[in-house]
C-alpha positions, -999 to 999 in steps of 0.1 A, spaced: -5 211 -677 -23 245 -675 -50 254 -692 -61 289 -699 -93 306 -705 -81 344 -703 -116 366 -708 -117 406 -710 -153 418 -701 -176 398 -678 -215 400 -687 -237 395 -651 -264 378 -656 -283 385 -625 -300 415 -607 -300 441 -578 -274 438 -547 -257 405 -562 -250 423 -599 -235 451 -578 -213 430 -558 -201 409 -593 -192 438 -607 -172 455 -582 -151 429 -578 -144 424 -614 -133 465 -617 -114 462 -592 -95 429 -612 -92 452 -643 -124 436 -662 -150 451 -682 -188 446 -670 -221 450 -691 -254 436 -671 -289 429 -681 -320 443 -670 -356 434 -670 -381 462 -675 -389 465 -639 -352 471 -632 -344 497 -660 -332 530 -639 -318 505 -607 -285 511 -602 -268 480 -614 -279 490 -646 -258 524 -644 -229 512 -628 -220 483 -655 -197 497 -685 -229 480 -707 -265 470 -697 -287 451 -724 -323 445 -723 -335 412 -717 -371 413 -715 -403 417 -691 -403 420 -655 -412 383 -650 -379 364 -642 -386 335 -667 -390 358 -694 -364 381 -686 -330 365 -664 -339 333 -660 -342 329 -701 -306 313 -714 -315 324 -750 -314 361 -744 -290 360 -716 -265 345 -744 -276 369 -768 -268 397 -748 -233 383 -737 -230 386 -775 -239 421 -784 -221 431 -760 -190 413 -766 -185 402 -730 -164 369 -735 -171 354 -701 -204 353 -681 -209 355 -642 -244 339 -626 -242 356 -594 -263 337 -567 -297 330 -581 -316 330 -608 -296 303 -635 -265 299 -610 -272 267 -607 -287 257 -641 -266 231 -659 -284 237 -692 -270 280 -686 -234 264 -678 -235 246 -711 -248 268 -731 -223 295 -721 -198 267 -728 -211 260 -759 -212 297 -771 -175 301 -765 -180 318 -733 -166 311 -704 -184 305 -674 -174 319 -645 -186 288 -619 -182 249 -621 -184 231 -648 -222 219 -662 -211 184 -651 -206 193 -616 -237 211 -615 -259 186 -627 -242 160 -599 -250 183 -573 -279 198 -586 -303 170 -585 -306 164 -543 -312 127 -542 -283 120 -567 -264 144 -548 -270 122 -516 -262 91 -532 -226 100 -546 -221 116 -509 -233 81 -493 -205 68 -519 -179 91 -507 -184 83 -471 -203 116 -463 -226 115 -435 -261 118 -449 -297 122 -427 -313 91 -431 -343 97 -459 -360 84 -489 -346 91 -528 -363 67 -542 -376 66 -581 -413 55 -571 -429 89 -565 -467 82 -560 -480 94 -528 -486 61 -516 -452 50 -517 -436 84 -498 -462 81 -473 -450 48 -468 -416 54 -465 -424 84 -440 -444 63 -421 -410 40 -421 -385 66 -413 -411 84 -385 -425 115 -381 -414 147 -384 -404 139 -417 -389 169 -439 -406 172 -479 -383 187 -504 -375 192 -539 -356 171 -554 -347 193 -580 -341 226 -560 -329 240 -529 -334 269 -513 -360 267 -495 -386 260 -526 -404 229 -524 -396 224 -488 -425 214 -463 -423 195 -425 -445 172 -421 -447 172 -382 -470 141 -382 -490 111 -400 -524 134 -402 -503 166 -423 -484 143 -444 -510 146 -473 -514 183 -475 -477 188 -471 -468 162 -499 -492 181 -525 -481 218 -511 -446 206 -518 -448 188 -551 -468 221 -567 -442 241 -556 -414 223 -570 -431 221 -603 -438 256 -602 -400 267 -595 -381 236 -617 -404 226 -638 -397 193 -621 -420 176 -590 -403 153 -579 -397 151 -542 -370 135 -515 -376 124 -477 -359 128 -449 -360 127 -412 -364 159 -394 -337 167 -370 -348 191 -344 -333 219 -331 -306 219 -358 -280 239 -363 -276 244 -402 -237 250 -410 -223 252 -438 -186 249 -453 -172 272 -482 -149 257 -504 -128 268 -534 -113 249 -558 -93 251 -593 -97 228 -625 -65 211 -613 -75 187 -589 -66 216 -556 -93 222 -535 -94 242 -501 -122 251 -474 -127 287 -458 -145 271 -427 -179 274 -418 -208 294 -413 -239 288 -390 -272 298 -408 -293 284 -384 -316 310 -376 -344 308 -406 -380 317 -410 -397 293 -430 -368 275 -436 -354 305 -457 -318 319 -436 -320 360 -423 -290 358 -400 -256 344 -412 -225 341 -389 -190 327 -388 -173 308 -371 -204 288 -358 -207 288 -322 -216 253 -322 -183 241 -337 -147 235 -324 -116 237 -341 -117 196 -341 -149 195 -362 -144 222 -383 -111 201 -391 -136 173 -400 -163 184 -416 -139 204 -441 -120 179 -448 -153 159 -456 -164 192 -480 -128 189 -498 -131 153 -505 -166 157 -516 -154 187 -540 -129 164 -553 -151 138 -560 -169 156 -582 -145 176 -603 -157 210 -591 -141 242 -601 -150 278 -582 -163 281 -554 -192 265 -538 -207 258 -501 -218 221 -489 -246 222 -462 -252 202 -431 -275 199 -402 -255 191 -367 -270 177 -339 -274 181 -306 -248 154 -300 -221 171 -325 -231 148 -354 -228 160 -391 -253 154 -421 -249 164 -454 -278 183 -469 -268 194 -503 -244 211 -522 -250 247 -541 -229 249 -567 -223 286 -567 -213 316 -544 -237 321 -515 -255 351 -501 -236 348 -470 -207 348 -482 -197 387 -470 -189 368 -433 -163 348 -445 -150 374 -465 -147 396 -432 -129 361 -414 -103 355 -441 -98 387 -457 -105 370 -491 -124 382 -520 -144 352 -530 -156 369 -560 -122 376 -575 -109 346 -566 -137 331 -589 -125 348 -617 -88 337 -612 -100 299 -609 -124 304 -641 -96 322 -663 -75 292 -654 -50 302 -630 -44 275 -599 -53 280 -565 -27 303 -543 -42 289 -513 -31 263 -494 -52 248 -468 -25 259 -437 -24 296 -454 -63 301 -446 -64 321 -415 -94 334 -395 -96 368 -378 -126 379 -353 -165 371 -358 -186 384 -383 -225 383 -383 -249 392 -414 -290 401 -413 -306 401 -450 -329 430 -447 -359 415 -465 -392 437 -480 -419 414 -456 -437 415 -427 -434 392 -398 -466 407 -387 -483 388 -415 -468 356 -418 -437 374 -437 -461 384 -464 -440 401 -489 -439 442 -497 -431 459 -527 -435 493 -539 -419 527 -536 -390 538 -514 -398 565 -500 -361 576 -480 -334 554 -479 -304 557 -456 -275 529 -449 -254 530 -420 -220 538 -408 -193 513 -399 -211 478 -412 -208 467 -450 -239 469 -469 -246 449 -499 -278 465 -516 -287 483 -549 -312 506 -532 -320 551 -533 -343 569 -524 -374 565 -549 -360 532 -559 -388 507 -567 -387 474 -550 -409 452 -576 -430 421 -570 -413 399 -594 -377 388 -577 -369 378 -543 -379 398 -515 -343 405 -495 -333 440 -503 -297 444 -489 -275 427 -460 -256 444 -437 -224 424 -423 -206 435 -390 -171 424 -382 -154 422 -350 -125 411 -330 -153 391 -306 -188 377 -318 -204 401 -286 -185 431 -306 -200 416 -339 -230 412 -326 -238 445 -304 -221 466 -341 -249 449 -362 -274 457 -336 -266 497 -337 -259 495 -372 -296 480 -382 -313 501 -357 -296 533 -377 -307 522 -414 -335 541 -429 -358 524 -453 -391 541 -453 -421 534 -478 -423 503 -479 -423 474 -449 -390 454 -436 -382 428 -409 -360 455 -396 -374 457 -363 -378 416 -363 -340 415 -372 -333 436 -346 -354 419 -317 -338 382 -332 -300 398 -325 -310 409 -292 -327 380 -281 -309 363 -252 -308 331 -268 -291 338 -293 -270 369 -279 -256 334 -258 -251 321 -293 -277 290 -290 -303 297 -316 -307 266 -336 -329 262 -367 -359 260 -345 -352 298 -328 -381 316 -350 -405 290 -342 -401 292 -303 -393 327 -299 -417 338 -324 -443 358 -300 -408 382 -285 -393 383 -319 -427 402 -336 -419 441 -328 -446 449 -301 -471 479 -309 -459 515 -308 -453 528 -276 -477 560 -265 -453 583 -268 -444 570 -304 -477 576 -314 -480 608 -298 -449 619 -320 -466 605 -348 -497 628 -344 -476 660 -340 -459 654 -373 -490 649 -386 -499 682 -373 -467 694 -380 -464 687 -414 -502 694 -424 -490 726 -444 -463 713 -468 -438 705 -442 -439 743 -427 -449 740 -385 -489 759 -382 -487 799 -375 -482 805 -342 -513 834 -348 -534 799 -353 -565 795 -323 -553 775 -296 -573 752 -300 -578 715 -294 -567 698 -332 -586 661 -338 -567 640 -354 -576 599 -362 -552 581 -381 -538 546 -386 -500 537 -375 -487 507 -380 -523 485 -389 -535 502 -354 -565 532 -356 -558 554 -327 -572 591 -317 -555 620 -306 -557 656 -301 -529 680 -301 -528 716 -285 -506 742 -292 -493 757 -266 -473 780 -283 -454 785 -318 -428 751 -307 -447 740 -274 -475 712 -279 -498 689 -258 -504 658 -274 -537 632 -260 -532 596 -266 -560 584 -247 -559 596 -212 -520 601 -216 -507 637 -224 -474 644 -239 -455 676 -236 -433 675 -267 -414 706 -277 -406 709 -313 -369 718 -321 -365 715 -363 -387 704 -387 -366 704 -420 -374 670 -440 -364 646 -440 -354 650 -400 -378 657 -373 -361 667 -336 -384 672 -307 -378 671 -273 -404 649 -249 -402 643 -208 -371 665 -210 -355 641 -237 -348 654 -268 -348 627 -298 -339 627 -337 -365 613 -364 -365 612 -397 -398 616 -420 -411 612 -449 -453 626 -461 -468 622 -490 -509 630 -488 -524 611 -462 -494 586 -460 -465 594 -436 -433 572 -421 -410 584 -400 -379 564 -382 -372 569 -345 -355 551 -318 -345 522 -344 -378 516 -361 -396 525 -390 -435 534 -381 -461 535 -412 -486 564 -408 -522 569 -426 -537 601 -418 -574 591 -416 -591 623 -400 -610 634 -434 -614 595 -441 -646 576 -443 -652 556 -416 -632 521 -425 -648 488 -426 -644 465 -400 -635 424 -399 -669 420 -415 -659 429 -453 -642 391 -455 -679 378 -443 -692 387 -477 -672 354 -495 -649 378 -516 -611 363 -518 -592 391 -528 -555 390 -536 -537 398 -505 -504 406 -523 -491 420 -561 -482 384 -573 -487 356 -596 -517 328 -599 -497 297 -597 -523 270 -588 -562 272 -588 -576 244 -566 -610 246 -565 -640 252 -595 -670 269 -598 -696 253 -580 -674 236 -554 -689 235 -520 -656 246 -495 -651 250 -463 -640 281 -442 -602 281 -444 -600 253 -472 -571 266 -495 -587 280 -525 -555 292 -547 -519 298 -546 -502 335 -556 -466 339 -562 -447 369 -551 -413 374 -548 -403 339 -548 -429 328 -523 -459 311 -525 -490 326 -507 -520 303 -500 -554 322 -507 -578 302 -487 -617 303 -479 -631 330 -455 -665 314 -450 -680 281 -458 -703 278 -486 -701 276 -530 -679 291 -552 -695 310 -573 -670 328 -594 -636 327 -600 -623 359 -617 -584 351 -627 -569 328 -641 -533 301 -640 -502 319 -644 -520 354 -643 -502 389 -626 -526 403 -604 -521 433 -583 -530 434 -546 -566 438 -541 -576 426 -570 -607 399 -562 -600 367 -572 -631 346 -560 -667 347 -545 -680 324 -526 -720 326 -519 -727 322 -481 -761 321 -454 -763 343 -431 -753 317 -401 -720 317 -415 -710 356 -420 -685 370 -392 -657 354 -410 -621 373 -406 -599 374 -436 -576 348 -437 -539 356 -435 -520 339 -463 -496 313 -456 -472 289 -464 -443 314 -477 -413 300 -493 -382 322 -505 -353 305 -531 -324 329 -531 
């Protein structure tokens, strides 16, 4: 017996790149779209490219699309008769799934039932213990005082990995590499989890190392037929959050894969699922599986196995949720090639991935790879939502061809204004471990020190000073009736102050000091945005972008950040954090306070926790001595800069650097 659920227009409740990708799909199917927007995201393009858009609030998520009340309210006005999650936000909310349900809607992902299984981890381990899943060895107990999970980490042996029990994702997630960071890590985790689902309780389990996280993508219909599209290996992570995607692992044989998707089928089955969905799992070294957990929704990765099978996951979603069966059988599912994915994030490895937001300045995507994004030039990247700003997938018939495509084709996208792990990406793909295809989840952590980009070379920053020069007027190169004389010029590039001085030579003809080095560099164009210049005989492409003081400009594959500093005051040094001011280190919000007024502390002792973009940032004590003031308060936006405590110090104790903020955690 079939049973229909036909819809006409499809309301998106999500944001950005993912709302973009929903609603291309659905066109393309012959369905209408309308999609919400927060007032951070008014102008962004998903916004203008939906048939509808309806208002939904403020820019903070929980007000805005993570609120079911207005999210249904808006499927309503605009008479959408079905409603897609995306991948975030409520895409995995049981209480969203129902209430569409319950509104008449239909909802275009597994039924609330199926979520809820899945959706609590250590009930999700449980039924896949029952199902004769292989699951890591761990604690799910109901007896959540500290004193009995220390006790059953002391029993199951350190590492031991914290999480969520409630979540995924990444939130609520802490290693505990020993018996002497259990505590801290325990109380890190357990605020975080509150903070994100409202729910604190926590699972155990025993840290595997050097991992590799795969992951099997399934698809099934509401009548009992389930299928799996093989896997993908998201093993290389920063702080346990996943930047690079690929499939078919290079870890797994056509054997396993049989296995372990068979073990994803049955385990769909079990559960009644209907849409598609991706069960997780660590694999040893030894070829051993685990199950992790199950998200019961579309992932971010999913463009690679799109580029494997040739399927479009998203429109096969809306066939399964309209009530048509599954086409697919299991022996029709072919696999074609390699494909790889970065997710372009708005961070900096620099920093401890400290997040970025603010203005785009010039915006450029690349030739020959799929990009997912929703970004233009001026575009806004707020401080609200997640900090990935687009993905870029490469196909080909080899993973070296996959790989060394992705490599070009992130080395030729421009995002200036604002700060990416572009360079990091690109230093990650061309590492030789995992060029060889052996990064496991431990890769970051090892590599770490070759993966940061290394300063700007010389000559990089003598090309910086000559646009500088250059561009002094407006854009226009100096008059070549100008004294020849030697120019000054300080300035900051990329957190570094350096010097130069730059001679003209004459009207394109320019020495450049960096240092004790001089750089012959010819100009050749200077129309914005693109910079050519020709240096040692080379001539070379850039592309610019100046406002004021502030310049970026994108050469040989990497974006450079420029502050023109040569009418500046003289900056202060590492002595301003000496003077017991915490100030906010990021635009964010003030999730935990952890200390009081008139609490002696100790130099580095976490003070408070800021969230921004879906991580948490700890805010912790330059110098040891009293707190003396604390200016903000719970749950309060503050911008970046902004002080948020004083603490009153002796003079033995000033010197003090700022501390760097830690502890980041992405959901997406």
């Amino acid at each position: 017996m079939t049973k229909k659920t036909p819809f006409n227009k499809v309301l998106v409740a999500n944001r950005g790149e993912i709302a973009r990708r929903i609603i291309r799909s659905a066109r393309a199917a012959g369905y209408r779209t309308a999609a919400v927007y927060s007032d951070a995201d008014a102008g962004a393009l998903h916004v203008r490219e939906a048939d509808q858009a309806i208002h939904v609030g403020p820019a903070p998520a929980r007000e805005s699309y993570s609120c079911i009340e207005r999210l249904i309210e808006a499927a309503q006005r605009s008479g959408a008769d079905a409603v897609h999650p995306g991948y975030g936000f409520l895409a995995e909310n049981a209480g969203f799934a129902r209430a569409c349900r319950e509104a008449g809607l239909v909802f275009i992902g597994p039924p609330a039932e199926a979520i809820a299984a899945m959706g609590d981890k250590a009930e999700a381990k449980r039924r896949m213990q029952a199902a004769g899943v292989p699951c890591i060895p761990g604690y799910e107990g109901e007896d959540q005082s500290d004193a009995s999970l220390h006790a059953a980490a002391e029993k199951l042996g350190f590492p031991v990995m914290i999480k969520a029990a409630a979540g995924g994702g990444g939130r609520g997630m802490r290693l505990a590499r020993s018996d002497r960071e259990f505590a801290d890590r325990l109380r890190s985790a357990r605020a975080e989890a509150r903070a994100a689902f409202g729910d604190d309780r926590l699972l155990l389990e025993r840290a595997i190392a050097r991992a590799r996280h795969v992951e099997i993508q399934i698809l099934a219909d509401r009548y009992g037929n389930a299928v799996h599209l093989g896997e993908r290996d998201c093993s290389v992570q920063r702080r346990h959050q996943k930047i690079i995607e690929e499939a078919p692992s290079p870890a797994v044989t056509a054997e396993l894969r049989a296995r372990m998707g068979a073990a994803a089928v049955a385990a769909t089955k079990a559960i009644g699922y209907e849409g598609a969905g991706t069960l997780e799992f660590l694999l040893d070294g030894a070829g051993e599986y685990y199950f992790m957990e199950m998200n019961t929704r579309l992932q971010g990765e999913h463009p690679v196995t799109e580029a494997l099978t040739g399927l479009d996951l998203v429109e096969l979603q809306l066939r399964v949720a309209s009530g048509e069966a599954l086409a697919l059988r299991q022996e029709d599912v072919r696999f074609s090639g390699h494909a790889i994915e970065v997710r372009l994030c708005a961070e900096s490895p620099e920093k401890s991935f400290l997040p970025q937001s603010g203005a785009i300045a010039l915006w450029r995507e690349p030739e020959h790879l799929r990009v997912e994004h929703a970004l233009e030039s001026g575009a806004t990247v707020p401080p609200h939502y997640d900090s990935m700003i687009a993905k870029l997938i490469a196909h080909g018939a080899t993973r070296e061809d996959a790989r060394r495509r992705l490599l070009a084709g992130l080395q030729d996208t421009v995002v200036l204004g604002i700060g990416t792990n572009q360079a990091f990406l690109a230093r990650c793909l061309a590492h030789p471990a995992f060029a060889d295809g052996g990064a496991t989840t431990a890769f970051v952590d090892e590599h770490l020190a070759e993966l940061l980009p290394p300063d700007a070379e010389p000559e990089q920053a003598a090309l910086a000073a000559l646009l500088l020069y250059a561009t002094a007027r407006g854009g226009a190169p100096v008059s070549p009736l100008a004294p020849r004389l030697p120019i000054p010029l300080r300035f900051e590039m990329d957190d570094h102050a350096l010097d130069a001085t730059v001679v003209r030579r004459d009207r394109a003809r320019f020495d450049v000091s960096i240092g004790a080095q001089v750089f012959e560099m010819e100009l050749l164009e200077l129309e914005a945005p693109v910079f050519r210049f020709r240096c040692a005989g080379v001539a070379e492409r850039a592309v610019f972008h100046r406002d004021g003081a502030k310049l970026s400009f994108h050469c040989r594959g990497r974006p450079h950040a420029v502050a023109d500093l040569t009418w500046a005051a003289t900056r202060r040094g590492g002595e301003e954090a000496a003077d017991g001011k915490v100030v906010s280190a990021t635009t964010g919000r003030v999730a935990a306070i952890l200390v009081a007024v008139g609490d002696e502390v100790q130099k580095g002792q976490p003070l408070l926790t800021l969230e921004a973009m879906k991580m948490e940032h700890m805010h912790c004590a330059p110098v040891a001595g009293k707190v003396t003031a604390i200016h903000v308060a719970a749950g309060e936006q503050v911008p970046a800069g902004r002080l948020l405590a004083e603490i009153a110090t002796g003079a033995a104790d000033r010197g003090g650097a700022r501390p760097a903020p830690h502890s980041h955690r992405t959901h997406r």
